[in-house]
C-alpha positions as CSV (number, residue, x, y, z in Angstrom):
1,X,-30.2,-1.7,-77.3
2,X,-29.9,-0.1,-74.0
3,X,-26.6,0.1,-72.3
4,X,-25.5,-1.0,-69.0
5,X,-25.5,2.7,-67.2
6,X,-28.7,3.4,-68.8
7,X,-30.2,-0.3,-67.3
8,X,-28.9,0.8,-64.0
9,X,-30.6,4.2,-64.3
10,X,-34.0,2.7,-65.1
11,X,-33.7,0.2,-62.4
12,X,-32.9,2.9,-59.5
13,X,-35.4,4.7,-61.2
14,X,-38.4,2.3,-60.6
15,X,-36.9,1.6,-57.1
16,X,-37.5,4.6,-56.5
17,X,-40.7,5.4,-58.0
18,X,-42.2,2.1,-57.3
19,X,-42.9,2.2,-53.5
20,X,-45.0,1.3,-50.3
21,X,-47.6,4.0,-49.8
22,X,-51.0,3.7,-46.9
23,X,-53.9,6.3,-47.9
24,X,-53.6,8.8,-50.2
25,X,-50.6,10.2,-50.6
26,X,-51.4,14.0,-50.9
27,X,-52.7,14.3,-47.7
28,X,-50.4,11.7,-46.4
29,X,-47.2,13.7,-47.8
30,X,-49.2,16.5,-45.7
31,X,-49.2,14.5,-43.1
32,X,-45.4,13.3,-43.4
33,X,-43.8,17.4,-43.7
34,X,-46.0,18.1,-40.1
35,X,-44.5,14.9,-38.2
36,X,-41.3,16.5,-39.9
37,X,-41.7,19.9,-38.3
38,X,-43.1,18.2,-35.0
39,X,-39.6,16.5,-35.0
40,X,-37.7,18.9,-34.9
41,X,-39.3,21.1,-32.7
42,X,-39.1,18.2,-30.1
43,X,-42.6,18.3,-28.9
44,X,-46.0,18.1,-29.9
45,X,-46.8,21.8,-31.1
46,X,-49.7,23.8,-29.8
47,X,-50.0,25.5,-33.2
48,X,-49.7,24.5,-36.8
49,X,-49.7,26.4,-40.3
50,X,-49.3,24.4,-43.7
51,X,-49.1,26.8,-47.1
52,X,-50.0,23.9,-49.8
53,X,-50.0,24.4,-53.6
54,X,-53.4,24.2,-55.4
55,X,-52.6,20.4,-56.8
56,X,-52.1,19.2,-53.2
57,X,-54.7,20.8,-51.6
58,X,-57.3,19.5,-54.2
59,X,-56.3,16.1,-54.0
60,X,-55.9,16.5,-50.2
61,X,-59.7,18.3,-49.5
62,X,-62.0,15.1,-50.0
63,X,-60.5,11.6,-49.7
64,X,-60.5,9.5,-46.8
65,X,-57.8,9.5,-44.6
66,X,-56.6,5.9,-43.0
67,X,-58.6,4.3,-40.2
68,X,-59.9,7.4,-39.4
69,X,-63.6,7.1,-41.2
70,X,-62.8,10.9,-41.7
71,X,-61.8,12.9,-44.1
72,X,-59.7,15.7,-45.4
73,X,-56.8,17.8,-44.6
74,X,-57.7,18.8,-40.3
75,X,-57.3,15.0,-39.4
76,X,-54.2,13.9,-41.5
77,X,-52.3,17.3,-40.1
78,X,-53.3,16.3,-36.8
79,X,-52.2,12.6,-36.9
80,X,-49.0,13.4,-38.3
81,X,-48.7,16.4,-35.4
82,X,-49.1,12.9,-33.0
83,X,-48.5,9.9,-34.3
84,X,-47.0,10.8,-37.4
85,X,-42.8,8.9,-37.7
86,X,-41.5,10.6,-41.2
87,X,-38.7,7.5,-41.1
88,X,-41.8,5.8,-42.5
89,X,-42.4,8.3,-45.7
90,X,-45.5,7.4,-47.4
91,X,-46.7,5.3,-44.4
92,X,-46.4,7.8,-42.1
93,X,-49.2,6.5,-40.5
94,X,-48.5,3.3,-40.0
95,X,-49.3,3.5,-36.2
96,X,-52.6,5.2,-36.5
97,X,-54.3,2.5,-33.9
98,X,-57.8,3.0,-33.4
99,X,-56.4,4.7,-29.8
100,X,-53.9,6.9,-31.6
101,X,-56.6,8.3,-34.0
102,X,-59.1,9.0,-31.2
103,X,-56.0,11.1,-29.5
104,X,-55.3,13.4,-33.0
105,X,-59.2,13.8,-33.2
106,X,-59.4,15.4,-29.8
107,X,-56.0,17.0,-30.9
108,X,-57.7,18.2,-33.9
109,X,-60.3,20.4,-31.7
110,X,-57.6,21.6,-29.1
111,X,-55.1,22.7,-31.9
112,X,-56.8,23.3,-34.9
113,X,-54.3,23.7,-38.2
114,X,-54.8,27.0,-40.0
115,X,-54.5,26.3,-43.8
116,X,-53.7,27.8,-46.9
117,X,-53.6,27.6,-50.4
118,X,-50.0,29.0,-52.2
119,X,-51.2,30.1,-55.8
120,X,-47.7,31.2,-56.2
121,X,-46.3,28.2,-54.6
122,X,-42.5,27.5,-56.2
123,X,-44.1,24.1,-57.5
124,X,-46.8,22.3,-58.6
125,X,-46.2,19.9,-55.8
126,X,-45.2,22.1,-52.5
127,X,-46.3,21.4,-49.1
128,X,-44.7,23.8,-46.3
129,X,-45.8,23.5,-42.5
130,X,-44.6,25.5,-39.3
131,X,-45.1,24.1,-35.9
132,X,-45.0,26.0,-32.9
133,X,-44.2,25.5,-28.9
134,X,-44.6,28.0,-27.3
135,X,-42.2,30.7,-28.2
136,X,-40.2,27.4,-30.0
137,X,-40.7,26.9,-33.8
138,X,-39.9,24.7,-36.2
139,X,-40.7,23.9,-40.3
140,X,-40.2,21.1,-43.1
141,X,-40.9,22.0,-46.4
142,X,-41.6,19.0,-49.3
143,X,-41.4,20.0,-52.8
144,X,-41.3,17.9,-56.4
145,X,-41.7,14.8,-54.8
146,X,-44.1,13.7,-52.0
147,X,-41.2,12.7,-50.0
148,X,-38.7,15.2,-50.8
149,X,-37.7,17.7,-48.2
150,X,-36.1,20.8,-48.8
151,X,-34.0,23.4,-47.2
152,X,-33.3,27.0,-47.5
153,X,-33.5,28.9,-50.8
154,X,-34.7,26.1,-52.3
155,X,-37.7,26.0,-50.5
156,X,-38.8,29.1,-50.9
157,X,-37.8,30.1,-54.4
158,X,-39.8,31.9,-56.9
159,X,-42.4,29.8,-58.7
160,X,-40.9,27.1,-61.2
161,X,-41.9,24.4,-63.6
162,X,-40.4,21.1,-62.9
163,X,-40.8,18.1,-65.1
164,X,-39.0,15.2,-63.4
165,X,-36.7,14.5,-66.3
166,X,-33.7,12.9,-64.4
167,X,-32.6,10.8,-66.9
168,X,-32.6,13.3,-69.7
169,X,-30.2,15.6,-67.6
170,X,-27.8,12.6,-66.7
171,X,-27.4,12.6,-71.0
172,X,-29.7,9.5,-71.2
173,X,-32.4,10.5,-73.3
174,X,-36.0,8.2,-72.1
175,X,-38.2,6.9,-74.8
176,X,-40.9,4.7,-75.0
177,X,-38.5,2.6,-77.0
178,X,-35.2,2.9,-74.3
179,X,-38.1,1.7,-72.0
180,X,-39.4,-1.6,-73.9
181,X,-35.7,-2.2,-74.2
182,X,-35.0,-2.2,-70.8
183,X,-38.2,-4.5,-69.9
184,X,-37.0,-7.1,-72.1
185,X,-33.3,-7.0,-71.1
186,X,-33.6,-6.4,-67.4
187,X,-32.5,-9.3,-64.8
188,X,-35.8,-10.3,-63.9
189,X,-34.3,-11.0,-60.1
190,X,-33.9,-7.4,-59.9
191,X,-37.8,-6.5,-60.8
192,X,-39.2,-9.1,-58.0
193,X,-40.5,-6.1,-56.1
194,X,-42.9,-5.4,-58.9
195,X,-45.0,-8.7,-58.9
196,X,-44.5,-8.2,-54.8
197,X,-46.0,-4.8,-55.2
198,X,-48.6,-6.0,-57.7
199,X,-49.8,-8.7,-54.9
200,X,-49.8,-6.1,-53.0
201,X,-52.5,-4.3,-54.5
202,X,-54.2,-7.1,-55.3
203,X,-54.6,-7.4,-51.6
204,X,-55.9,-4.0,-50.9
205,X,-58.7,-4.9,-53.0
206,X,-59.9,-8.1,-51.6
207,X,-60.2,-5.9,-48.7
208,X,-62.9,-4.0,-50.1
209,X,-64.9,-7.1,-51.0
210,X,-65.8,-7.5,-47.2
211,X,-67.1,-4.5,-46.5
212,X,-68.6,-1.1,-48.2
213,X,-65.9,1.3,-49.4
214,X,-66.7,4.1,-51.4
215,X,-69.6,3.5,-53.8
216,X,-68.6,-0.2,-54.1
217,X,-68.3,-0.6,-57.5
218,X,-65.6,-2.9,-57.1
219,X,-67.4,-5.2,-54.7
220,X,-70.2,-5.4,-56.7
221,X,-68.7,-6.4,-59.8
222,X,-66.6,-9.1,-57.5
223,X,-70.3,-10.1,-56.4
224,X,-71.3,-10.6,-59.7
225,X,-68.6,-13.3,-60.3
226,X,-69.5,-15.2,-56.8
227,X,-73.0,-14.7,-56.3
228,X,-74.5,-13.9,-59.4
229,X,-78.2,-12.6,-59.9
230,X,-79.8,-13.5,-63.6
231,X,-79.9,-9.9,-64.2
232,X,-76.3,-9.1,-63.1
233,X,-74.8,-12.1,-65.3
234,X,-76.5,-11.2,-68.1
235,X,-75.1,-7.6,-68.0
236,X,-71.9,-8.1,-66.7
237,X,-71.0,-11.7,-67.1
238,X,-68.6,-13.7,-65.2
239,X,-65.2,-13.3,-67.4
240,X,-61.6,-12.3,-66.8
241,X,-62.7,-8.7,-67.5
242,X,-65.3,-8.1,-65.2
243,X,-62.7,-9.1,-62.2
244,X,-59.4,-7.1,-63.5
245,X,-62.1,-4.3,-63.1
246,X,-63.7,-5.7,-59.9
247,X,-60.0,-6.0,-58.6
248,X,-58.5,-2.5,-59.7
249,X,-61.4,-0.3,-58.8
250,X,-62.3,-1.9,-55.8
251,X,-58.3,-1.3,-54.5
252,X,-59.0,2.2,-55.6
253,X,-62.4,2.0,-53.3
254,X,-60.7,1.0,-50.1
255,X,-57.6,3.6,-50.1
256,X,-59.6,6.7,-51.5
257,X,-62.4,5.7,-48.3
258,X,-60.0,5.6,-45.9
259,X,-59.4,1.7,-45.4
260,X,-55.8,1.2,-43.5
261,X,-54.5,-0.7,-46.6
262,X,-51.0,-0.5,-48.0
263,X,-50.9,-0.1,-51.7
264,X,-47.6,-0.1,-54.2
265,X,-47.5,3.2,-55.2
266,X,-46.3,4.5,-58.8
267,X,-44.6,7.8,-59.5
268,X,-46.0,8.8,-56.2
269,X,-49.6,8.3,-56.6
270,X,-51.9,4.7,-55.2
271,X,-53.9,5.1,-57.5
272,X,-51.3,4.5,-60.3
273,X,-49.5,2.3,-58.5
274,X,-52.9,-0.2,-58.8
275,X,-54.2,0.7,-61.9
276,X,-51.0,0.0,-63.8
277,X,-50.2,-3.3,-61.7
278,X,-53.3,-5.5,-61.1
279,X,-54.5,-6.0,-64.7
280,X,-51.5,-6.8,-65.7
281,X,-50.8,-9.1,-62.9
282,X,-54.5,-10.6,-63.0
283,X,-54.2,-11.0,-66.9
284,X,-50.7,-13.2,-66.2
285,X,-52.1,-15.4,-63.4
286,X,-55.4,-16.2,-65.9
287,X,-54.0,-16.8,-68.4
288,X,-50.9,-19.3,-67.3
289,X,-48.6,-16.9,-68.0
290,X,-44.7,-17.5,-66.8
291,X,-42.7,-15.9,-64.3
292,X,-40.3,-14.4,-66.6
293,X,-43.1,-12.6,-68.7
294,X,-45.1,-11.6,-65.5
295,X,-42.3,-9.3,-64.4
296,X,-41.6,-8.2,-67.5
297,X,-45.2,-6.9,-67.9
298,X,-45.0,-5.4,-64.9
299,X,-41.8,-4.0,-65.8
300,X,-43.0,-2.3,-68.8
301,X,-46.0,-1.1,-67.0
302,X,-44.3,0.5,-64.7
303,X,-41.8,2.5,-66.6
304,X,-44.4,3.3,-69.1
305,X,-45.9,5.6,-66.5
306,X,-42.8,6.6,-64.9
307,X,-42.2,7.8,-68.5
308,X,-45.3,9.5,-69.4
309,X,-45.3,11.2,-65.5
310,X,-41.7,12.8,-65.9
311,X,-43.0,15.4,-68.9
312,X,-46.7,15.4,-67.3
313,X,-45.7,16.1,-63.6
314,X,-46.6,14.5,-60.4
315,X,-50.0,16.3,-60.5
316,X,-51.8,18.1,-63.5
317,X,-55.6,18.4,-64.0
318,X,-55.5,15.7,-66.2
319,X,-56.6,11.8,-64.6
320,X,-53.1,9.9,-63.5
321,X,-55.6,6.8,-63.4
322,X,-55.6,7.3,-67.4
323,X,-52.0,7.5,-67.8
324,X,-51.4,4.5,-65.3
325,X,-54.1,2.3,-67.6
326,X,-51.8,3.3,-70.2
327,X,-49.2,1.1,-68.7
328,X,-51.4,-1.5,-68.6
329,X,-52.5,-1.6,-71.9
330,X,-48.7,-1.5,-72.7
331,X,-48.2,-4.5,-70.6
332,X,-51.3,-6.6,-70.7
333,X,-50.4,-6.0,-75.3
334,X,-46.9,-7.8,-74.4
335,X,-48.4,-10.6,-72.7
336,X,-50.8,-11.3,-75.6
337,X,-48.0,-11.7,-77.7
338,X,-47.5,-8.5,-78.9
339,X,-44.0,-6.9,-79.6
340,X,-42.6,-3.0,-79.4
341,X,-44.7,-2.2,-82.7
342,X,-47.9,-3.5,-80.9
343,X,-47.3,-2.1,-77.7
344,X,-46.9,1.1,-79.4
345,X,-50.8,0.9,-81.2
346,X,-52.4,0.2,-77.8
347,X,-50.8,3.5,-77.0
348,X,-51.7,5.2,-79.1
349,X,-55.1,4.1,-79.0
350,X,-55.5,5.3,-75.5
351,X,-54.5,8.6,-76.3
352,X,-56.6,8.7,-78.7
353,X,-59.2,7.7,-76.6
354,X,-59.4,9.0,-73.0
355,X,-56.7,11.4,-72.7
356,X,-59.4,14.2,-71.7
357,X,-60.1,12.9,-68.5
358,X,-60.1,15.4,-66.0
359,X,-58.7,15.5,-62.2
360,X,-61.1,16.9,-59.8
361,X,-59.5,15.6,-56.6
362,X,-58.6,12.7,-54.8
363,X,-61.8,11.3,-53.9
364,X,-63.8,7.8,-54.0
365,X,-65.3,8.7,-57.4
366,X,-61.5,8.3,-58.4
367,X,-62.8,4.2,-58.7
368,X,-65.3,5.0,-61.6
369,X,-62.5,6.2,-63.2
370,X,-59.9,3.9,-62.7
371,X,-62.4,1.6,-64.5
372,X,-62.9,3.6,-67.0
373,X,-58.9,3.8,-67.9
374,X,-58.6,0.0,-67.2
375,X,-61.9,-1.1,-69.1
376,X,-60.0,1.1,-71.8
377,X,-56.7,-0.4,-71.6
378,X,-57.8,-3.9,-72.5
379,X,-59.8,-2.8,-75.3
380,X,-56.8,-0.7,-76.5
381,X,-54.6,-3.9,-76.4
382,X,-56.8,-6.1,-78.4
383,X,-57.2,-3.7,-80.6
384,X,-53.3,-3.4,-81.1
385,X,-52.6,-7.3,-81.4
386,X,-55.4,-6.9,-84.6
387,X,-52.9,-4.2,-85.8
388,X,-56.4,-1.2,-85.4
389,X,-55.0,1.7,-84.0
390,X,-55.6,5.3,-83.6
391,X,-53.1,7.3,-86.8
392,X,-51.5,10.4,-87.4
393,X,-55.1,11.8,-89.1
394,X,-56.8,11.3,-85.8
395,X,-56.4,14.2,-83.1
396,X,-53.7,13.8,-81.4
397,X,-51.7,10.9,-82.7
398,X,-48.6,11.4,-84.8
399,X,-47.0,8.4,-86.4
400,X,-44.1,8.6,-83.8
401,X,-45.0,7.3,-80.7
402,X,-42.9,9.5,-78.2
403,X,-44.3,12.7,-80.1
404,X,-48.0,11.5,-79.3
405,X,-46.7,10.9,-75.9
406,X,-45.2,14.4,-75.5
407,X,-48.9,15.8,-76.9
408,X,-50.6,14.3,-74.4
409,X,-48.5,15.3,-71.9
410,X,-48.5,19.1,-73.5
411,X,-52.4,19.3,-73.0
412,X,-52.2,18.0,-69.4
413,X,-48.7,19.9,-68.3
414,X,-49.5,23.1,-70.0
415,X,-52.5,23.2,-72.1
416,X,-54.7,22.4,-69.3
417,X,-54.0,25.2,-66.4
418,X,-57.0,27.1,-66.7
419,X,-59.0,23.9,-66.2
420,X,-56.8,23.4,-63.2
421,X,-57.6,26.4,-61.7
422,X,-61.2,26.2,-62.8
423,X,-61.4,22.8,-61.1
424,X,-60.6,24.3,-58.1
425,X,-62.5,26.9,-58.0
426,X,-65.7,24.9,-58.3
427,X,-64.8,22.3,-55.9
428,X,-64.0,25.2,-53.1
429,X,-67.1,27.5,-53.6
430,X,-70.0,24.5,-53.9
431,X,-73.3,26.0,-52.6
């Protein structure tokens, strides 16, 4: 059982992981260290220069930027150098108004950003931008964390690996099992937020219903269910399935196009935040589920990926979307019944499954793979509650569950840096 301190830590650690984001939050973290800089220089610069590590600037080069019907790197760095307010973090652009917007865009041609990519950047997650006024300057640099400014040496310190592992260094060693524990213990008036956040998303993707985001997969699956064609029932169907797809991809369609939606984020990525919340959620709600074991999924969700993340890293070349479905096949296992030992299989079967999955960017493509993580996840969990799951002869799998979690996490943390710079590569010199 879990003690007291180590309930607290896991509680202030998913308060803290588990937050309000708008648009994508590499380009919006972008966004957030230029309104920094602008801040403190006092006025709105006539020059700007960001230095961003590789990770950021490929998740940053191709997604759609809030209300903006634009995207990319030259219009977040210009509405941040405008209308930008760092009190508001990941919704940094929370006043991009349809006036404001047209102002950066005209912004964006008078002062256009110069920007670079830092192959030797001090992390895997650094964002650093200088203003300038004249003969006035100013800089903010973010580094770790999307929202984490730094100062002095430690921005600007020779290159590092950093893991996240908070808890470990506090002498409270996280495990899969520390984090079932804590699901099952945890006042479930504290965890509220969750099923608020979960709603939340849910939200975001009925907003993609009434309109074309992305490459609508998520719409028309929801179409299916409403307005059905003979050929698209017989294919898809109308079942619980189909719309915890419809649902999480088409949230992922309307944030990665650009649609001013706010989304519960998850270990500092939308994308997680929704793929680990709404199948859960939607899978309660269908199936009568109570309050109490609602929040609980989504408790176990949650952490799961906050647990997973703190060995992967924020950003890797390997799919968050597929380590957020992993959350949800832990939860959606829990509200079929299942207990830690089942939870465990449907882990294990999604490593063994998709843990190749590659990140190429933030992008609206992201949607075909949050389905494919999510369509995965539910398969995993029934799988588990038949007690058929992926063992120690297969790949990467061992018998213990936090060892097959530290493999995967190996591949994407360390094992797959060439990809990453690879990846790159290819997505900057296209012909």
């Amino acid at each position: 059982m879990a003690n007291t301190m180590t309930n607290q830590l896991l509680l202030d650690l998913l308060r803290s992981e588990v937050v309000p984001a708008i648009g994508c939050t590499e380009p919006i973290a972008v966004a957030l260290c230029v309104a920094r800089a602008k801040e403190r220089l006092g006025c709105e610069p006539d020059a700007i220069t960001v230095y961003l590590s590789k990770n950021v600037y490929k998740n940053a080069l191709a997604v759609g930027i809030p209300n903006t019907g634009m995207t990319g790197l030259p219009i977040a760095i210009a509405l941040g150098a405008t209308v930008g307010k760092s009190e508001y973090m990941l919704e940094v652009l929370r006043d991009a108004t349809p006036e404001a917007v047209a102002y950066a865009k005209d912004y964006m041609l008078r002062v256009p950003a110069q920007i670079h990519i830092n192959y030797d950047a001090p992390s895997i997650l650094y964002i650093h931008a200088e203003v300038r006024k004249g003969d006035k300057t100013a800089q903010a640099t973010i580094m770790d964390g999307h929202t984490k400014f730094v100062e002095g040496n430690e921005a600007k310190g020779e290159r590092r690996e950093v893991k996240g592992e908070r808890l470990e260094a506090k002498g409270e060693a996280l495990s899969l099992h520390r984090v079932y524990d804590f699901a099952m213990e945890v006042d479930i008036h504290d965890i509220t937020f969750l099923k608020d956040g979960a709603e939340m998303n849910t939200a975001a993707a009925e907003t993609s219903f009434a309109d074309q985001y992305g490459h609508g997969l998520g719409r028309l699956l929801r179409a299916n269910t409403l307005t059905a064609t003979p050929e698209m029932e017989k294919l898809f169907g109308n079942t619980l399935f189909t719309k915890i797809i419809s649902y999480t991809c088409g949230a992922c369609d309307a944030r990665m196009s650009g649609a001013m939606v706010q989304v519960m984020s998850n270990s500092g990525s939308g994308n997680q935040g929704i793929s680990c919340s709404i199948p859960v959620y939607l899978y309660a709600k269908e199936n009568n589920c109570s309050e109490e074991q609602t929040l609980r999924a989504l408790a176990l969700s949650n952490l799961t990926v906050i647990y997973i993340k703190q060995s992967l890293g924020r950003l890797s070349a390997l799919c968050g979307c597929v380590v957020a479905a992993t959350g949800s096949a832990a939860g959606i296992t829990y509200l079929m019944g299942g207990n830690y030992e089942e939870i465990t299989y449907a882990i294990k079967n999604m490593i063994a499954n998709i843990s190749g999955m590659i990140c190429d960017g933030a992008k609206p493509g992201c949607a075909l793979k949050v389905t494919s993580g999510v369509a995965t996840a539910i398969f995993s969990a029934y799988l588990a509650m038949q007690h058929s799951f992926a063992d120690s002869t297969e790949g990467i799998v061992e018998d213990d569950i936090d060892r097959t979690i530290r493999n995967l996490t190996r591949i994407g943390h360390d094992g797959m840096k060439v990809t990453d710079d690879l990846i790159l590569d290819i997505m900057t010199h296209k012909q």
